[in-house]
N, C-alpha and C positions, 0 to 999 in steps of 0.2 A: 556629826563628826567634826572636830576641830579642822578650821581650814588649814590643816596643812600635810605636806607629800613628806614622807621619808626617804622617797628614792634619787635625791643628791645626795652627797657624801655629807650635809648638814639641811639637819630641818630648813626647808624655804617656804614664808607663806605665801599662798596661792596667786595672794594680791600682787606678789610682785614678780610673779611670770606672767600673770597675763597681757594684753597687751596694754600701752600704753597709749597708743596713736593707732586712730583708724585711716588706714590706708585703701583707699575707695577702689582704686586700681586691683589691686591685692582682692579687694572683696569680689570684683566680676570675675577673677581670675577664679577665686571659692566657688564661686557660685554655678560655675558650670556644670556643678557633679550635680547638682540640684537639678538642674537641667537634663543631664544624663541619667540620674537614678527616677526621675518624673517620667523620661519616656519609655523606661522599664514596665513602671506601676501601670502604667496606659496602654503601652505596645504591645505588651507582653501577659499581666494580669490581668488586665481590663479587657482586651481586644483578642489575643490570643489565644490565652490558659483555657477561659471557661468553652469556649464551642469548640475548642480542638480536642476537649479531652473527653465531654459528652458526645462527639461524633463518634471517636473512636471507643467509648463503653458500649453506643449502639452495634458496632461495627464486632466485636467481640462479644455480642450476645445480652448484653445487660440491656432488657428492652423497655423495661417499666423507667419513663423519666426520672420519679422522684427518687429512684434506688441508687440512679446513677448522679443526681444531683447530691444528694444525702453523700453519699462513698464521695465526690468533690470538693462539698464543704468538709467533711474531715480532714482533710487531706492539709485544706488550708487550716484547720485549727490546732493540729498537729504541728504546723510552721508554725504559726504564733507560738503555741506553750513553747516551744524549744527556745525562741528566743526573750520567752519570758525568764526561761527557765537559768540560760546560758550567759543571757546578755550580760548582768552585771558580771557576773565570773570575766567575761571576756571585757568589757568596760573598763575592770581592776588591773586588768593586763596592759591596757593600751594606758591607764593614767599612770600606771606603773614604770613604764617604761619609755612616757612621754612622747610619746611618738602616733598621734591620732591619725595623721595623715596617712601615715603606712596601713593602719587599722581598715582604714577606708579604701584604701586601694587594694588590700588583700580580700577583704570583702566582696567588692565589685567584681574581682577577678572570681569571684567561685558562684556570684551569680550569673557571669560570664557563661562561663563552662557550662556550669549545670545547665544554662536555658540552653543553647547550644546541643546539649546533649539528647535534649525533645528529638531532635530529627534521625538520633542515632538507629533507634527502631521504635517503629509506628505499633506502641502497645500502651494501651489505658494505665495500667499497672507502671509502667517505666515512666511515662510522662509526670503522672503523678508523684515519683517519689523524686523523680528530677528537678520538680517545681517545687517540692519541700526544700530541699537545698537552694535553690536559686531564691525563694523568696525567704529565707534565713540569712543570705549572702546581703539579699534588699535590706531586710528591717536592720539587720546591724550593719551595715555600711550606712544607713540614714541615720543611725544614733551614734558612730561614731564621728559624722559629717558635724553632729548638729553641737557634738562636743568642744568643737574646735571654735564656735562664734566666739568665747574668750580670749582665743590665746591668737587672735586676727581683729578685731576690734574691740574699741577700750568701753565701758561700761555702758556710759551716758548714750552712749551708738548703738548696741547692741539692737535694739527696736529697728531701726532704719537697717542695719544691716542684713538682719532675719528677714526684712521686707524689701526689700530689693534681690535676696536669694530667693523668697516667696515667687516674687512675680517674674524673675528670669526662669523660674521653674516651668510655667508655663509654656516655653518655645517647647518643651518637650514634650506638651501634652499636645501642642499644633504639631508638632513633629509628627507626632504618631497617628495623627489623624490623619496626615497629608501621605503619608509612607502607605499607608495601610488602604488609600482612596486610589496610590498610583498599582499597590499588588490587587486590589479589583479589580480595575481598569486591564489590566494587563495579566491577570490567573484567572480572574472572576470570581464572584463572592462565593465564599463559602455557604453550605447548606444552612438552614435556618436550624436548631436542633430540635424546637417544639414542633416542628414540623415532621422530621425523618421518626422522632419518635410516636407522633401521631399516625402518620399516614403511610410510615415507610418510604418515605420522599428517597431517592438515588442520596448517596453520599460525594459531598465533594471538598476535601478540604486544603488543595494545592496554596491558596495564595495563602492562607495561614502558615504554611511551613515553608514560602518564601519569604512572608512579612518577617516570621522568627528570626531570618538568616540578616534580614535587611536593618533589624530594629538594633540587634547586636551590634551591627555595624555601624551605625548610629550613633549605639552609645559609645561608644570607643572615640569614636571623632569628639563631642561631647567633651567626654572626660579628657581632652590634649592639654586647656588652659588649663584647669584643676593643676596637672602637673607640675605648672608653674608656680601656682601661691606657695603662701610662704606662713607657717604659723608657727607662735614662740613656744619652742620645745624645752620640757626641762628635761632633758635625756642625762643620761649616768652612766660611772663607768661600774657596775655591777655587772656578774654573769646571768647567762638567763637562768639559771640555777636560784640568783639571789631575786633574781628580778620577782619571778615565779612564787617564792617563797614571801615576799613582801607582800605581793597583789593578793596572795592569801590572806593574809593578817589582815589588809586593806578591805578585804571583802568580806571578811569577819564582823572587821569594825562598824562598817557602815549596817550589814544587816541588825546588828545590836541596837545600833543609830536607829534607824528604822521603826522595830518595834519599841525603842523604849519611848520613842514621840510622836504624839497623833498627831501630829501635820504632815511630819514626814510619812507617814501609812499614806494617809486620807490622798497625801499628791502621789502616788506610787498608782492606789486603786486608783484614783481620778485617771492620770495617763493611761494605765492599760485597757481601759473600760471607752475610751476617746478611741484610740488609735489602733485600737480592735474594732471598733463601729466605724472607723475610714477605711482599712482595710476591706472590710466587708463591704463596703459600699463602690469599693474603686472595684473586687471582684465582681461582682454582682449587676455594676449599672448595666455593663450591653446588654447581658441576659436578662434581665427588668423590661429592657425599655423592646427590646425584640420579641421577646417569648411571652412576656406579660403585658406589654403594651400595644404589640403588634408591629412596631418600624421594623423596617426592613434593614440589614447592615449598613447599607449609606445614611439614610434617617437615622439612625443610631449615633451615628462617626455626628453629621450634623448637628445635633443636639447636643454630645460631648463638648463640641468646640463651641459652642455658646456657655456654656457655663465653666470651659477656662478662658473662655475672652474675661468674663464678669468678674473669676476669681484674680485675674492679672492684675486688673485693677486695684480688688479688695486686698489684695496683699501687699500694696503700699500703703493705704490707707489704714490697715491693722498695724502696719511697722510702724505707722508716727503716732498713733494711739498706746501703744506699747510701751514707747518712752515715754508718753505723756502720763497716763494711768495704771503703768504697773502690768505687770503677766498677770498676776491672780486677776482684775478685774477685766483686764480684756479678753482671757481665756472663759470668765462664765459669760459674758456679752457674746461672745464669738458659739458657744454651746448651747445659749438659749436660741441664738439667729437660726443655727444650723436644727435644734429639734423644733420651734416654728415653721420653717421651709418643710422640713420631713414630714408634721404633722398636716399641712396644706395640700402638698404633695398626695400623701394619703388620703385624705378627703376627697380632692378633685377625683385625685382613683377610682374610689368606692362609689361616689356619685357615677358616672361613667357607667362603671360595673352594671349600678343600678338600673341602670335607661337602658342599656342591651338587653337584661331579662325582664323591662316590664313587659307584661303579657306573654312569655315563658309558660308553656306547660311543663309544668316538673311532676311525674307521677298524677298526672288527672287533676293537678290543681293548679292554676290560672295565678301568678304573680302579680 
């Protein structure tokens, strides 16, 4: 699509609303929502969702693990299509109307609520359709957040500044570790779930629906500076009548755009095929490293916080590589790193796996 907006009263090209000067102040003040929406992903998706919502499937009668894991991940892939589905619709809205930052705080506010809303009653069914909403509120408040690196730092910056939102992102994933070590300490950990569904272990899941009340809380503190930044709006005096009607045409345009150029496809699949395998991996890691690894919930938290000390790091160090050589080449550098760790990862596994069942009797025959 030609870089430019219809929605001032005269064609503006894009180049000259974005910004011009990076204001570094301005960017910690951005960057807090990074911060705020990180200890969501960790507090809430990561630590939260998954064993509160398989305690309570066991608790309501769904006793076979993999049925109530199965009925979970749908749950979450349901969220994803919706905002595969909606996002650009909602995207056209927000570039429509120039106003990203609102985007982003209406966002937040309905993954607010919705998480919030887990505690209203303690039912598998209600949880889960509550966390469709709230992690809908996540993924488009994160691509509404991530819209705005233009219109708050000027080009040649953009690298360092994605990389310093990168790495302040982190206090939220120590946030949530530390929040979540003080509701043990003080509710005590919650059941292990491969357990209750094995053995029928007692159910106990108090400090998870304190950690819920405490992470919310959190993220609101969090999100204060955000309110302060400041990014160049190209807002209009249209109704939302016209606005609505533009961001139609606009999302027209671009899906045209879309499929009439294979680059533009191939980065579309690329993104959703990426940021669907994090997703999965941010739900997923406690229950990996607990249920399939064997730590216990603190082991777990401890393990998390080593590998966002490491990513703290690596997320300045991708920001100055970024400016240096380009998104395209540091995006397949950054996706090869990450399926070698995965593949390693799973080897170490299966090796492990291995050495627990040598000499295994399985059916009268000896491993």
């Amino acid at each position: 699509m030609d870089d430019y907006v219809t929605v001032v009263d005269k064609n503006v090209e894009l180049s000259k609303i974005e910004a011009k000067r990076t204001h570094f102040g301005n960017v910690f003040l951005w960057s807090s929502y990074d911060a705020a929406d990180t200890l969501f992903s960790q507090g809430i998706i990561s630590i939260v969702f998954q064993p509160f919502v398989l305690l309570l499937a066991y608790e309501q009668g769904i006793t076979n693990y993999w049925t109530a894991f199965a009925l979970m991940s749908t749950f979450m892939a349901f969220s994803n299509l919706l905002v595969a589905i909606f996002g650009p619709i909602i995207g056209s809205i927000s570039d429509t109307i120039g106003k990203r930052k609102s985007a982003v705080l209406i966002s937040a506010s309905l993954m607010v609520i919705s998480t919030l809303a887990f505690l209203i009653w303690r039912n598998f069914w209600w949880l889960s359709i509550m966390f469709v909403f709230a992690n809908f509120g996540y993924q488009a408040g994160r691509m509404f957040y991530d819209s705005m690196i233009p219109f708050i730092s000027k080009t040649d910056q953009r690298g360092i500044t994605s990389g310093i939102s990168g790495s302040l992102s982190f206090i939220g994933t120590f946030a949530a570790i530390g929040l979540a070590q003080v509701a043990y300490s003080i509710w005590g950990k919650f059941s292990e779930p491969g357990k209750v569904f094995e053995e029928g272990a007692s159910i106990t899941y108090t400090s998870l629906e304190w950690l819920t009340v405490i992470v919310i809380g959190a993220i609101l503190v969090f999100t204060i500076p955000f309110l302060f930044s400041k990014e160049k709006e190209n807002t209009n005096s249209f109704s939302l009548k016209q606005n609505l009607k533009q961001a139609g045409i606009e999302f027209k345009d671009t899906l045209r755009e879309i499929f009439q150029y294979k680059n533009a496809l191939l980065f579309i699949l690329g993104w959703f095929f990426v940021t669907d395998a994090s997703n999965t991996t941010i739900l997923y890691m406690q229950l990996v490293l607990i249920d399939g690894v064997g730590a216990d919930p603190g082991q777990a938290l401890m393990i998390i916080a080593m590998g966002g000390l490491l990513s703290m790091i690596g997320a300045i160090i991708v920001g100055v590589l970024l400016d240096k050589l380009g998104p395209k080449k540091n995006f397949i550098i950054n996706i090869f790193s990450w399926f070698i760790a995965e593949s390693i990862a799973c080897l170490l596994y299966t090796s492990d796996a291995a050495d627990e069942l040598d000499g295994v009797d399985l059916g009268g025959r000896r491993i």
